[in-house]
N, C-alpha and C positions, 0 to 999 in steps of 0.2 A: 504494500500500500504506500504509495510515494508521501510524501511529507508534505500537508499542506503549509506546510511554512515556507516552502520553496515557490506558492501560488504567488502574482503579484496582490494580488485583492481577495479576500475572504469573503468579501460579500457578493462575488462573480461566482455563480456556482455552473461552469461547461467542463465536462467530460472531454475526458484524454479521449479518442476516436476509438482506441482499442479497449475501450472500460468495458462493453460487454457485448453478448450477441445480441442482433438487432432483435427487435419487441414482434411477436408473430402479429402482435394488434395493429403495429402499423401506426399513421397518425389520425385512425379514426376517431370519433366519436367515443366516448365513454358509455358501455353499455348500463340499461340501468339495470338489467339482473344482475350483473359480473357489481354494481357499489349496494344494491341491497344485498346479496350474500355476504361481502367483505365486513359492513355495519353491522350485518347480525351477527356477525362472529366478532366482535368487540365489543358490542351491547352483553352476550354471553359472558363474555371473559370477564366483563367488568362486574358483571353483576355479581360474581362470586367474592366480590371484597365486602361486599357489605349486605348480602342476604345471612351470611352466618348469625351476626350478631344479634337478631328476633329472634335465631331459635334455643341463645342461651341459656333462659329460665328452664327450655324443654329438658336442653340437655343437662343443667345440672338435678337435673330430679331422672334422668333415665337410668338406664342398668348398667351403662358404662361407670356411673358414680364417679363423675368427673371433677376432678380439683378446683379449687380457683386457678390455681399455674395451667393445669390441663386447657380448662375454658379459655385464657388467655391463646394459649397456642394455637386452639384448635380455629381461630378467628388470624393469628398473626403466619401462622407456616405461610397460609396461601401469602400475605404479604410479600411475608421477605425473600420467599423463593421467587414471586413474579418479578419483584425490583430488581433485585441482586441479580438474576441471568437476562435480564433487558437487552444490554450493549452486547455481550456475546451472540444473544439469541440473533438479535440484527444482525449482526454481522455474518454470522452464519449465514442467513437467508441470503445475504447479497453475494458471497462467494457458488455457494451449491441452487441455489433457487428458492424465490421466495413464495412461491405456489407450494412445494415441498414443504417449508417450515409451516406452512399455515395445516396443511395436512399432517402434520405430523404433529403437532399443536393441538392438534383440533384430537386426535389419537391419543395425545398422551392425557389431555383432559379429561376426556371419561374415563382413560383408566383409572386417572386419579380418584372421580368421582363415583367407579364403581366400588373402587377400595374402602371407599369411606363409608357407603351404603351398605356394606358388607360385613362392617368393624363389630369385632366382638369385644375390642381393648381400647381405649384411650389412646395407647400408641400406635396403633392405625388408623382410628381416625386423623389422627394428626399427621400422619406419613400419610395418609391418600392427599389430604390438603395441600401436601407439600408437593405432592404430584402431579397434582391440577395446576398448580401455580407455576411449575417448569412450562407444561403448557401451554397457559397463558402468557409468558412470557416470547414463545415463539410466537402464537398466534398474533400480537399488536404489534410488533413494527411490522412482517411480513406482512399486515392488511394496506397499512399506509404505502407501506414502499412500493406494493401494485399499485396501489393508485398513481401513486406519483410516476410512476414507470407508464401508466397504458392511459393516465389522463391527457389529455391534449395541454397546453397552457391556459388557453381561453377556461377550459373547464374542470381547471384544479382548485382555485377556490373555491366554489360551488363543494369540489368534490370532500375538501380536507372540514371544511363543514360541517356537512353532512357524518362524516367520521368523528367527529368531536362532538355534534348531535348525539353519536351511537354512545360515545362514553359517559355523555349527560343521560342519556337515558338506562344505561347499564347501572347507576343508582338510582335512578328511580324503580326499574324491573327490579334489584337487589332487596331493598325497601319491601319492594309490593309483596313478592313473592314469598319472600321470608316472612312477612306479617302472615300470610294466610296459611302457608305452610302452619309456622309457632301458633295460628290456632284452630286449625282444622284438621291438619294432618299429624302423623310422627315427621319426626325432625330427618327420617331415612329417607322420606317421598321427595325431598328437593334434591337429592342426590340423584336417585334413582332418575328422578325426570331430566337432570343433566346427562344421561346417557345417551339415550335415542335421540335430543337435542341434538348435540355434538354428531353423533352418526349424521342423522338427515343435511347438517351443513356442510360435513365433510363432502356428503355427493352432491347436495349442494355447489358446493365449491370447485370440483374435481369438472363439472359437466360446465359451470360458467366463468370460472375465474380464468383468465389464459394465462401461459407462460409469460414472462417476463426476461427470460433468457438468466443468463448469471458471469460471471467476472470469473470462476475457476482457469486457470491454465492463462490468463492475461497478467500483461505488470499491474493492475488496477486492482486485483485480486485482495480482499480483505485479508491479512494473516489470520491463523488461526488461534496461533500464538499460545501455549498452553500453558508460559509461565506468566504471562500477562494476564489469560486470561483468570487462574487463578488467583492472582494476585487483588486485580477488581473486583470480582465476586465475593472474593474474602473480605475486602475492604469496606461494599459496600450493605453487607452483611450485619459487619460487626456494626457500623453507622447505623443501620435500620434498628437492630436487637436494642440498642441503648434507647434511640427514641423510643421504639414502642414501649419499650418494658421500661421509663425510665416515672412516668405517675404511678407504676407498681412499686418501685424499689427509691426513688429518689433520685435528684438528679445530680449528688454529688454522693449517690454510695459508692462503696468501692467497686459492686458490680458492675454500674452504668461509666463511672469514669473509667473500668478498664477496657471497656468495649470501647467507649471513646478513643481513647489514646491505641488501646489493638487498631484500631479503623484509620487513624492517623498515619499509622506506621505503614500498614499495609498501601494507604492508597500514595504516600508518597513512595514506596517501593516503584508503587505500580508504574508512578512519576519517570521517578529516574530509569525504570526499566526503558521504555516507551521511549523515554527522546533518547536513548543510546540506540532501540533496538534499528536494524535495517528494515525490519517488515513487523511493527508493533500491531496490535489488537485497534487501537487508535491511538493517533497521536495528541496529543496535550493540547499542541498548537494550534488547534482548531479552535482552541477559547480566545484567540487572538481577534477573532470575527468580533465587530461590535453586535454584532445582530445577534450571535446564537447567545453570546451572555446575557444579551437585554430580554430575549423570548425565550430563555432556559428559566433567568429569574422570573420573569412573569409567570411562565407557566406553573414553576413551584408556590409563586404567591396569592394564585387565581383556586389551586387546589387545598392551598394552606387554609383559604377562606370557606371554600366549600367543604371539607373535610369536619373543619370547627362545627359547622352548621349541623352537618350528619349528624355527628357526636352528640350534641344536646338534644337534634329535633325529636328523636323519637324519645327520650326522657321526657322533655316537656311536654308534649301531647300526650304521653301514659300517664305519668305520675304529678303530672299538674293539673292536665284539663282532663284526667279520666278517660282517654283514649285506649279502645281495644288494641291489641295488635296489628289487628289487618287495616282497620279503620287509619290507625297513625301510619303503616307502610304507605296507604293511598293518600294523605292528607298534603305531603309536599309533594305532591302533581301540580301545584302551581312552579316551582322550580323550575320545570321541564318546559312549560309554555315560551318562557324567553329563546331560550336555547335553542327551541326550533321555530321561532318565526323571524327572531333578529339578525342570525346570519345571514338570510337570502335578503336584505339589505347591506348590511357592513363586507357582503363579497364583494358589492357596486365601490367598495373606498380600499380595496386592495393593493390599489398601486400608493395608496398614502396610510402608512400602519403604524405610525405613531399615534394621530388623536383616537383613532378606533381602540387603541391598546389602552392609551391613558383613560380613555374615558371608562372601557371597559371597566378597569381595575377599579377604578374612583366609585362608579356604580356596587360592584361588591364589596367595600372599603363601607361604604355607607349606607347599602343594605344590613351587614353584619350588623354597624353601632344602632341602627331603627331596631332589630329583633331584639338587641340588648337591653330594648326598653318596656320588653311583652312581661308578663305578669301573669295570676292565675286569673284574673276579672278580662283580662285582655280578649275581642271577641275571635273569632277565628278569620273572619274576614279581613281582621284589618292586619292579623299574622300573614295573611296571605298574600299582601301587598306587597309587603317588605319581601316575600321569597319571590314575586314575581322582579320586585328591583334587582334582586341578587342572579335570577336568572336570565334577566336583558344585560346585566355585566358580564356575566357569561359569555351570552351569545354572541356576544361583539367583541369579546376579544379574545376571546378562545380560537376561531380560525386564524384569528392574524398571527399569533402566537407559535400556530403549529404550523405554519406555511413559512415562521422567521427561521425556526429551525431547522425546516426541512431544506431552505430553499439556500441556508449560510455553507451547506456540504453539494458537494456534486451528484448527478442523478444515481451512480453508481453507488455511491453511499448511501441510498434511500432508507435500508433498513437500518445504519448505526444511528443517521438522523435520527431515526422514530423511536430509538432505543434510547434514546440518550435525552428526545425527549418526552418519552412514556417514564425513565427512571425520572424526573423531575416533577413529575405531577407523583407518581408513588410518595417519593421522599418529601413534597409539599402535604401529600396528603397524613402522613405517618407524623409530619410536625405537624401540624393542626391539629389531628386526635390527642397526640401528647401535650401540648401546649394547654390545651384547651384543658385537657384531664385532670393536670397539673394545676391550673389557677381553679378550676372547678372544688376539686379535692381540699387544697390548701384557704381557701375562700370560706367555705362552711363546713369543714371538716368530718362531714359523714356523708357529705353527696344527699341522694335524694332522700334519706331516712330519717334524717332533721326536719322533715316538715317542707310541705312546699315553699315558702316563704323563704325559706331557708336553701332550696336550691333556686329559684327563680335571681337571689340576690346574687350566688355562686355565677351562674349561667349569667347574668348581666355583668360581671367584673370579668369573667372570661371570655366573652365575645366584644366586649371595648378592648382589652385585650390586641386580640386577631386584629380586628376591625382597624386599629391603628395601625399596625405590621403592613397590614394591605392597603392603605392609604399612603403609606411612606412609600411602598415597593413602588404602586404606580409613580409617584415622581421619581423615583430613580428610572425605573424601565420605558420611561416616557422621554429623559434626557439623554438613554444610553440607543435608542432606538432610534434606525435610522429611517429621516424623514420622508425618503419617498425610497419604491423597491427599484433599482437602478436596473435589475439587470433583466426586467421582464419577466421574471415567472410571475409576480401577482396575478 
């Protein structure tokens, strides 16, 4: 993989001529069976980070007789396995074929999920999770990078949209489904139904998705790199283990600071490995792009915000306003409304992605601090307001976000882009649960068993919290963003 440090411009993203075999699509049209199957298989993937956690009540009263540690896990494996193999997974798919990684993604998902379906012990449920989540890790960049690879340019915006729709809607499906699962079904029926899911996309996929071609046997070739690759994985492992587990254990016990400092050490190994290696996994130097640093931060500060949101919403609608399960998984369906009406606007301002970005951010920045002001007497319409704000910040700058990243690397690097910037929304997302957990926790000291009043106050000092993080982020990624896309992919 040449060294993008030797490019003159980072934010010129043209293919060496020999980066890969030509595209069998050609420069048609973008089919729309070939972007509804790629969304459905990201709406899936996604939904599995946040369907688990409705059916936690189930599972600590079933026959596996699951720990608090257990519970924890059995919600974080899929995490930190989907994070942590992101950059590799892409990369893969862009060396051997990214139709293959999404197939074989899409295979290793329901084994995961039949594993788990199947669990007689704690530690299989936990080990299928972890299975699913390798997965899903192939499956999302391998989705984007065909896009990118068989969209036209006119209909990539449109198209990278529409994909960051699927990931807005893969928690809302997560939400819904797990509510009605946690009270209708056993907690084994949302496994079991990810099976044949996963099946029907894979043929799905296999009959409309086309080849893409791939980089194998050219200089443009991703390395495979296995001490690099290990290195990152390890690194950004031990990074994830300290956030999630760090409102479990604290943020300055010795557990979480040695994860921290492990996660240090590994990812500058990974550093120095990388700018010596000839043929690195990626090289570093690719942060030199102003673009991918202003749309990597955003992307992690747009999910920092949403992620917070998760975390509280379905506490506050159970345990404040008396919401069933299934009732609260469907109640943030206003979220999803932004998300899919405001992009097919904000694709028309592609060629200018800063005010779309800042304003985006500013919108969820000040959604977040409105909800911070809800309460138990609060009505539900007027909760719904504030999530519809949060979901027009979204929607506007959520594609310009993932088109900054895709579009700061060359076409051939489509799947590290989408790896590098799927691991940024994971690790926004994993600090906004923890963040949020953490002032929650520390704010009223028993969480919600202190009486509503007592988390409503909690939930209001941790989302002013967030809400400011993501207010400052948009003015930094607003001034680090460049003002109009120079080199024509918008």
């Amino acid at each position: 993989m040449p060294a993008p440090a030797h490019s003159p411009s980072f934010d010129r993203a043209t293919p060496p001529p020999s980066a890969t075999t030509p595209d069998p699509s050609g420069p048609g049209p973008l089919r729309r069976s070939t972007l509804l199957v790629l969304c459905l298989c990201v709406l899936v993937a996604q939904s599995m980070v946040a369907a688990v956690n409705l059916l936690l009540p189930q599972l600590a009263t079933s026959a596996l007789h699951l720990t608090a540690g257990e519970l924890l896990w059995t919600v974080d494996a899929y995490v930190i396995v989907f994070a942590g193999l992101l950059i590799p997974a892409g990369a893969l798919g862009d060396r051997y074929g990214r139709k293959g990684a999404l197939l074989a993604g899409l295979g290793l998902f329901a084994a995961g999920a039949t594993v788990s379906a199947l669990a007689v012990s704690p530690a299989l449920l936990i080990a299928g999770r972890g299975v699913s989540g390798a997965g899903a890790a192939l499956i999302m960049p391998a989705t984007m990078s065909i896009l990118v690879r068989v969209a036209p340019p006119e209909q990539r915006p449109r198209a990278l949209a529409s994909w960051t729709l699927a990931v807005g809607l893969g928690g809302f499906a997560g939400n819904a489904g797990g509510g009605l699962v946690g009270e209708y079904l056993s907690w084994r029926a949302l496994f079991w139904v990810m099976v044949p899911l996963a099946a029907v996309l894979a043929l799905a996929a296999a009959r409309a998705v086309p080849r893409t071609g791939h980089s194998a046997g050219t200089p443009a070739a991703p390395s495979l790199d296995p001490l690099g690759t290990l290195l990152l994985t390890a690194g950004l492992v031990a990074v994830l283990f300290g956030v999630i587990e760090s409102p479990e254990f604290g943020w300055t016990s010795p557990r979480i600071l040695g994860a921290f400092a492990a996660g240090a050490v590994l990812l500058a190994l990974f550093t120095a490995h990388a700018l010596r290696s000839a043929a690195p996994l990626f090289d570093p130097r690719v942060f030199r792009s102003a673009r991918l640093r202003a749309a990597t931060l955003g992307t992690a500060a747009g999910f920092f915000g949403l992620f917070a949101l998760f975390y509280v919403n379905s506490q506050y609608l159970q345990y404040v306003q008396g919401y069933g399960a299934a009732r609260a998984g469907f109640a943030i369906l206003p979220l999803t409304v932004g998300m899919a009406l405001v992009p097919r606007f904000a694709a028309r301002w592609a060629a200018t992605p800063r005010p779309v970005v800042g304003a985006g951010l500013l919108l969820i920045g000040a959604g977040l601090l409105a909800v911070a002001t809800v309460d138990a007497g609060t009505p539900y319409a007027v909760y719904a307001c504030w999530l519809l704000v949060i979901s027009a910040g979204a929607g506007l700058c959520m594609p310009a976000l993932t088109m900054g990243v895709v579009s700061a690397l060359p076409p051939h690097q489509a799947g590290l882009g989408s790896g590098l910037g799927t691991s940024a929304r994971e690790i926004g997302a994993a600090l906004g649960v923890a963040v949020t957990g953490t002032v929650l926790a520390a704010h009223t000291g028993t969480g919600h068993t202190g009486g509503t009043a007592d988390f409503t106050s909690g939930m209001a000092a941790a989302l002013r919290v967030v809400g400011v993080v993501v207010v400052v982020a948009a003015a930094v990624v607003t001034a680090g963003f460049p003002g109009r896309d120079r080199d024509g992919e918008g």
